[in-house]
Phi, psi and omega in degrees: 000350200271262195332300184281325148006305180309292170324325186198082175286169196259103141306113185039049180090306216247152181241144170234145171261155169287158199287343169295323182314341172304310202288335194292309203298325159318313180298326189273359154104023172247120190293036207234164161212044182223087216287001185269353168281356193273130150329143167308316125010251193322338192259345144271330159339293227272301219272313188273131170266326195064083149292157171243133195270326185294349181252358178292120194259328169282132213248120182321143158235174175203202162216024166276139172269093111317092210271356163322312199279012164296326165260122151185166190253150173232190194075011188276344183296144184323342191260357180230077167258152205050035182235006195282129180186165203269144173195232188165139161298154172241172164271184203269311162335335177234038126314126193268000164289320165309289169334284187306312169319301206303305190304293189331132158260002205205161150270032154248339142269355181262005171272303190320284194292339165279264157008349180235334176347094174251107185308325200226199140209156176286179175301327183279010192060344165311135181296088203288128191207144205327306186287342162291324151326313206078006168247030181279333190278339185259001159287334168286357126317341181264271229295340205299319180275019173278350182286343196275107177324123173290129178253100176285191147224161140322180183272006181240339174121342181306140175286120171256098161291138186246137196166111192044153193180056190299153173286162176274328175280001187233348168224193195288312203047070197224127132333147186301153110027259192335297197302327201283310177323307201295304162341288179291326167289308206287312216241015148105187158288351168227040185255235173185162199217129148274148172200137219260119169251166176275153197046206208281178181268018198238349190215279138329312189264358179301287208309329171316293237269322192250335176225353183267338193273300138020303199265311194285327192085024186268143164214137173291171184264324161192174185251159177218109194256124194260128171206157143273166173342281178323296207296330172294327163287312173335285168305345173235060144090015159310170170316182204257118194254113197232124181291173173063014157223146165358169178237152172280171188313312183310347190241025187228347190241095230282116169229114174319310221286290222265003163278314173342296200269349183278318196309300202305279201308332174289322170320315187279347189246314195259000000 
């Protein structure tokens, strides 16, 4: 009872829950909003997550390269005993916040999606999530001004949003929502936008196309594929390109025929 005390103290006589508290009490199937109707039950349900510490799927991140800290343990101080366990930094890109930035079309959607974030699991295999925590409203206190797009320019002068920037292999790896949005307002119905996916066309521009167009409600107007010589012979069925040996000729010898013909073959694969 000391933990819910904490949790949904008694004010002017009466306990009330707050409204994230509503959505946990949901998750737990309790239809009540009157924290003085809960069952002794219910009310351990609502105040104990049971983490299973061996299941935190969640990481520090940062942007020293340090490769010590991929592996390392924490907890070991007198005040965390028997809290000790292995874990890592990430880089700050491979965040999975990076992603959720990247995605948000709102800060009324980018509170929703850090709030669903899931850090854990229980003893029960359920899953533990920023809001069950209660820090899905203060993680959106830290993000609120990330949400706002940086405005460069190029070296001709040109306007440039620089804005998020999740890996592809591990996220979408697509620039934000948001930027493309603001973007496509600023330059009118007859201006145009570019915009960039990451890594390969196997990878970025799948994800652009399945999951950033998907969220946003955008569909381009054309594509655009950077690719070289090589990467076109390479890919449309040249020789085997192996490090530490020679290159083959074909990829030393500039013949139109055989670019001709990978270009027909990459068309037909991708």
């Amino acid at each position: 009872m000391a933990l819910w005390n904490r949790l949904v103290p008694i004010k002017n006589g009466v306990r009330t829950f707050s409204p994230i508290m509503f959505k946990r009490l949901k998750k737990l199937g309790i239809n009540k909003t009157d924290p003085d109707s809960l069952s002794s039950n219910e009310i351990s349900k609502f105040v104990r997550l049971n983490f299973d510490k061996d299941t935190i799927t969640w990481q520090r991140v940062m942007d020293t390269n340090d490769r010590f800290l991929r592996k390392i343990t924490i907890g070991q101080a007198q005040t965390e005993i028997d809290h000790a366990r292995e874990c890592q930094f990430d880089i700050s890109v491979g965040s999975e916040i990076m992603a959720i930035l990247a995605l948000a079309t709102s800060l009324k959607d980018m509170r929703e999606r850090l709030g669903n974030i899931v850090v854990a699991s229980d003893k029960e295999e359920n899953p533990i999530t920023a809001d069950d925590l209660g820090v899905g409203g203060a993680l959106t206190v830290l993000m609120k001004d990330t949400i706002k797009p940086n405005l460069m320019q190029t070296l001709e002068g040109t306007p440039v949003f620089v804005h998020a920037g999740p890996f592809a292999n591990i996220a979408h790896g697509n620039s934000s929502i948001i930027a493309d949005k603001i973007a496509l307002k600023m330059v009118g119905e007859n201006g145009f936008v570019i915009t960039e996916a990451g890594f390969g066309a196997d990878i970025g521009m799948e994800k652009f196309f399945n999951i950033k167009c998907r969220s946003s409600g955008l569909v381009p107007t054309c594509a655009v594929i950077v690719a070289t010589i090589r990467a076109l012979k390479m890919h449309g069925g040249g020789p085997k390109v192996v490090a530490g040996t020679p290159l083959a000729e074909e990829y030393k010898t500039e013949i139109d025929d055989i670019v001709i013909c990978n270009i027909n073959v990459n068309y037909v694969i991708y």
